[in-house]
Phi, psi and omega in degrees: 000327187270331149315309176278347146329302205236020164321316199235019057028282202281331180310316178299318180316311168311312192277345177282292185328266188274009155279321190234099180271328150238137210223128153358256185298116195293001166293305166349270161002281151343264181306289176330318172315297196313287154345290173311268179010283204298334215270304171270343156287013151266316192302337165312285202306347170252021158202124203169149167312125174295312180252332179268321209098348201300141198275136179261115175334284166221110172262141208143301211224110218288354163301319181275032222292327192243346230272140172230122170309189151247002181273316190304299174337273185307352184252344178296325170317311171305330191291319201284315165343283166324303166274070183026083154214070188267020175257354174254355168277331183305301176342321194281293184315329163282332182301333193276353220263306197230037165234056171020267216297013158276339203262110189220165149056031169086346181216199188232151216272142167313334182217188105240188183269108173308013226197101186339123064217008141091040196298187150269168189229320183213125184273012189300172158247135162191113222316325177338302231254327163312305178288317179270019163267304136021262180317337193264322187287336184284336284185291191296311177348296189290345183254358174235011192023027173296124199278331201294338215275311163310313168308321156322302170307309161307290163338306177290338195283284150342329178269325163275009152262081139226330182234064186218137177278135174228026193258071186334326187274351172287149172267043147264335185335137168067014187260143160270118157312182193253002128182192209291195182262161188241170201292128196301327188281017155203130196285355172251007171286136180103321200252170179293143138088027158069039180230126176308308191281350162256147182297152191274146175344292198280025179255337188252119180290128176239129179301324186295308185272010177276301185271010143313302176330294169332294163313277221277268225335296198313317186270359182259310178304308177307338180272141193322123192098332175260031198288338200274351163283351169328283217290333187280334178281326194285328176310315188266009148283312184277342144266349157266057195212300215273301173256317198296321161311118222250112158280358182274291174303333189060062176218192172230141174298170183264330185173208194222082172259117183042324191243176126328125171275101176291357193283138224235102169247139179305309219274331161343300221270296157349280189295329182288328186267312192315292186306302216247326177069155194339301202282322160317314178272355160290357185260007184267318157191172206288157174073358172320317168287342161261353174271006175286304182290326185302324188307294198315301191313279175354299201260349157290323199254150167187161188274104173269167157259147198231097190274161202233137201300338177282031193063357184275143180235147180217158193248122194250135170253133158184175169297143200257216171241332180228193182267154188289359176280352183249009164294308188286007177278283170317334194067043184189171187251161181308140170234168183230135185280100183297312195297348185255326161277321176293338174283328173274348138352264185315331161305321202285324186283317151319280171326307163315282190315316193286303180259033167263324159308356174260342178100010188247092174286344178265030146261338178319301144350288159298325198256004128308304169292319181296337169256358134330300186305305176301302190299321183286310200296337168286315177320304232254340173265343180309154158242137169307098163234117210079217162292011205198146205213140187214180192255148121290158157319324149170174206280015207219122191252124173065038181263122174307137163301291225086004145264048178067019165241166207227139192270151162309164205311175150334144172046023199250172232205133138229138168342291182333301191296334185266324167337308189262349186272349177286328182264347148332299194294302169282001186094355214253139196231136167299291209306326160279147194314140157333281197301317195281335171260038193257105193279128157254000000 
């Protein structure tokens, strides 16, 4: 019945909202803006843990039924951030807060069950999913001065300077593992795909969890008390200046296993203009940051076709997860990530600010418009149920990511995409300070 209450209402909101994406007037604009917001924040709120809050990863797609990541968990907190609703990120942020059997190796395990009796799904550690938990408790800190929250950040913080090299004469220094070392009475814990023969977590330096490291160090160091993550930031600035940075290419490598991992991930590159900002990453050399955004785009982006769960197929522009020289490798054709693309939304929104704070308005400008663009063209792809508008994973179903996963199944739903398309939208970039990462 409240469905059908609000039947001809939320349809005209759909038919205003993603027919028309770009509008004239910025009151228009807005109040579109707004829309989008809502469409996808019931979708947070309709699939999720009833008790615990926890956001259920990917609906849909029966492997997954209950599984809640714990990277998702922390970026659905930020989103609810972003639309004032820190009394539901908190929910998330207390479960991890105050549920043991999540807590291994010194860190919190990758999934559980969103759902009681809250089982594991995956016992992995792994520093990412951690720091952006971090990053989601530091964030609610700021927006509820709850002191447990900051502790929470910091405590996660302490655990990434724990898997941060601090051996100045290494050629790794200052760089973050991909998680701890695993328990020694089983030889496959701990390694990629749960295999003895591939390197175990602490063997490999990650540009993503270095520059995540980055993030929270940097925004934890400003608080009273907390000078000593300075120096664990400056470690991780210098290693990515020192390794992670492809001087050829003008990109950054995905990481360090004995040689450089030369492998080219989009969302690094995102998080990296998001986190560190012009002037930090020009200092890799000069002009680094547009020959950076040139690589991506040129090797990241492409126009895909795209079917829509009503059968209508569009033609989609967005970001892939690897470079187009590494698809005949994977054996598939280009796809587009909404979650990989809204984070260069957000990336774009950083460039904007930085060089309009530098005085160069006609770049500001451009990176304004390319992130306008980028948000109408993911707009145009949600799919509608109801009241609520949600993402796939990517245009591509049971596709290699090229980082060691495969996207879900046929017809599935993911957490993810409205997660980032609500922080997209709103303005609100995790990787940046709570005031500073605000589009106004």
């Amino acid at each position: 019945m409240q469905i059908e209450k609000f039947r001809v209402p939320i349809l005209l909101i759909i038919l205003f909202v993603f027919s028309f994406p770009c509008l004239a007037s910025p009151q228009a604009a807005s109040a579109t803006r707004r829309r989008q917001i809502l469409l996808l924040e019931n979708w947070l709120l309709s699939h999720r843990g009833a008790e615990s809050g926890l956001p259920i990863s990917h609906v849909g797609d029966p492997r997954f039924r209950d599984w809640c990541f714990t990277y998702d968990a922390a970026v659905a907190a930020l989103a609810f951030i972003a639309v004032n609703r820190s009394g539901e990120a908190a929910r998330i942020i207390d479960f991890y807060i105050n549920t043991p059997h999540v807590y291994r190796l010194g860190g919190i395990i990758e999934a559980v069950a969103a759902v009681p009796p809250y089982r594991v799904h995956d016992w992995s550690v792994r520093t990412g999913a951690n720091i952006w938990l971090g990053l989601a408790s530091y964030h609610l800190f700021k927006s509820t001065h709850g002191k447990k929250y900051l502790a929470f950040a910091a405590r996660i913080a302490d655990f990434a300077v724990g898997l941060q090299d601090h051996l100045y004469t290494s050629r790794t220094y200052g760089g973050i593992t991909v998680g701890p070392k695993g328990d020694p009475a089983n030889d496959k814990d701990q390694h990629f795909d749960y295999d003895s023969q591939m390197p175990g977590f602490d063997q490999v330096y990650s540009t993503e969890a270095t520059v995540d490291a980055f993030a929270l160090f940097d925004m934890l160091g400003s608080e009273p008390g907390m000078v000593r993550f300075r120096a664990a930031r400056d470690r991780c600035l210098g290693w990515l200046k020192k390794v992670a940075w492809n001087p050829v290419d003008k990109r950054f490598n995905r990481g360090f296993h004995q040689e450089p991992d030369y492998a080219v991930a989009t969302d690094i590159h995102a998080w990296a203009i998001s986190a560190l900002g012009v002037a930090r990453l020009d200092t890799m050399e000069p002009g680094a940051t547009d020959r950076m955004i040139r690589f991506v785009e040129e090797k990241c982006q492409s126009t895909v076709s795209y079917r829509l769960p009503n059968g209508r197929r569009i033609s989609v522009k967005g970001f892939d997860f690897v470079d187009h020289g590494a698809l005949l490798h994977y054996q598939r054709p280009p796809l587009v990530s909404p979650e990989w693309t809204f984070q260069m939304a957000n990336a774009y929104q950083r460039l904007r600010d930085d060089f309009k704070a530098m005085g160069e308005t006609g770049k500001a400008h451009l990176y304004a418009q390319k992130r306008k663009d980028l948000l109408a063209q993911m707009m145009g792809m949600a799919s509608i149920q109801g009241d609520a508008a949600g993402f796939p994973y990517s245009t591509l179903d049971g596709a290699s990511i090229g980082h060691e996963h495969d996207t879900p199944a046929k017809g599935s739903l993911s957490m993810i995409g409205a997660t980032y398309g609500i922080l997209a939208l709103a303005g609100y970039d995790p990787l940046r300070a709570p005031r500073a990462g605000r589009n106004k």
